[in-house]
VMD Tcl script that draws the C-alpha trace (Angstrom):
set ca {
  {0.00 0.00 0.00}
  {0.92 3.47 -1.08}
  {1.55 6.53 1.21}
  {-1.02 10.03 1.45}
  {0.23 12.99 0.75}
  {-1.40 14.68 3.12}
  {-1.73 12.97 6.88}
  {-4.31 12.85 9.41}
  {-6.29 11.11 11.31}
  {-9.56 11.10 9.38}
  {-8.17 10.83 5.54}
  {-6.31 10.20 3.41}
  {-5.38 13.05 0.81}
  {-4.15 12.19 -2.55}
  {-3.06 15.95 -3.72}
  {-2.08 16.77 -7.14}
  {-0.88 19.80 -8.79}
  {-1.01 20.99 -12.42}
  {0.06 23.80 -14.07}
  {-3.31 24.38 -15.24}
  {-7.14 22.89 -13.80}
  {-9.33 22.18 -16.72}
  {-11.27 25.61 -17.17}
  {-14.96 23.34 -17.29}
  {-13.81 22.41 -13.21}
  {-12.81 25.74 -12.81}
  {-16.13 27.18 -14.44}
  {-18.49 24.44 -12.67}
  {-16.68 25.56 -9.00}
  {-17.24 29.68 -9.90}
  {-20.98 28.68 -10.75}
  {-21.77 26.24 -7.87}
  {-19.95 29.64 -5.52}
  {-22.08 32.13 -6.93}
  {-25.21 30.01 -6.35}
  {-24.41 29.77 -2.74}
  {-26.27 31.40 0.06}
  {-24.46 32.46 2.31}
  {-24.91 30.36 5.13}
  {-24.19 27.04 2.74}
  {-21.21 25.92 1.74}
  {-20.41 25.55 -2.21}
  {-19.66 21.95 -3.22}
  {-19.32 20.02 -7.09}
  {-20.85 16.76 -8.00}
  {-19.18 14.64 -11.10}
  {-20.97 12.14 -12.30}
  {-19.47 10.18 -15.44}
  {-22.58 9.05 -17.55}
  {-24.16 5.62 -17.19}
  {-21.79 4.82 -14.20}
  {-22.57 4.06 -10.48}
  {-22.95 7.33 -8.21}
  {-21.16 5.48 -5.91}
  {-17.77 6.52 -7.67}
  {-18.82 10.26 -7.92}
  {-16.41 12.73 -7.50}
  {-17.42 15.37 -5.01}
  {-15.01 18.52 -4.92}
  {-14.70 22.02 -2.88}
  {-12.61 24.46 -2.48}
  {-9.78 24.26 -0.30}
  {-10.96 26.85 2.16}
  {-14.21 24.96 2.16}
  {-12.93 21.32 3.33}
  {-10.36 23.21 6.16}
  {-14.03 25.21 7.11}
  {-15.23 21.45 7.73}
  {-12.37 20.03 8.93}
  {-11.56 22.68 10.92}
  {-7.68 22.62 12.16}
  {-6.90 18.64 11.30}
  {-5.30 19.41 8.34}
}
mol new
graphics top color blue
foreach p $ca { graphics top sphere $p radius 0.5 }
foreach p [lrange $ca 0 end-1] q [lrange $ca 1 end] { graphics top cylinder $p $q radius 0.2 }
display resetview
């Protein structure tokens, strides 16, 4: 078994970097922010087509999953 990037005691972070994010990510995050109230917090479903939701990929902002997580990370 592998090793996370990122350690703690709830998960286990797989970070990546790129020079660039694909600007349809980038777009779908701006759009699911500006539809936010302000007492929610904004989060991105992907669902490939004709697959199982269970393998969704669900992705925030940074800021967002440290607002959750609070001071684990």
């Amino acid at each position: 078994m592998g090793r996370e990037d990122v350690i703690t005691e709830r998960f286990s972070i797989e970070a990546k970097e790129r020079e660039k994010l694909p600007a349809f990510l980038k777009k779908t995050m701006a759009q699911a922010n500006n539809n936010c109230a302000d007492d929610k917090l904004a989060v991105v479903c992907l669902h490939e087509l004709n697959s199982n939701h269970d393998h969704d990929l669900v992705v925030m902002e940074y800021s967002t999953f440290r607002t959750i997580i609070g001071s684990e990370t």
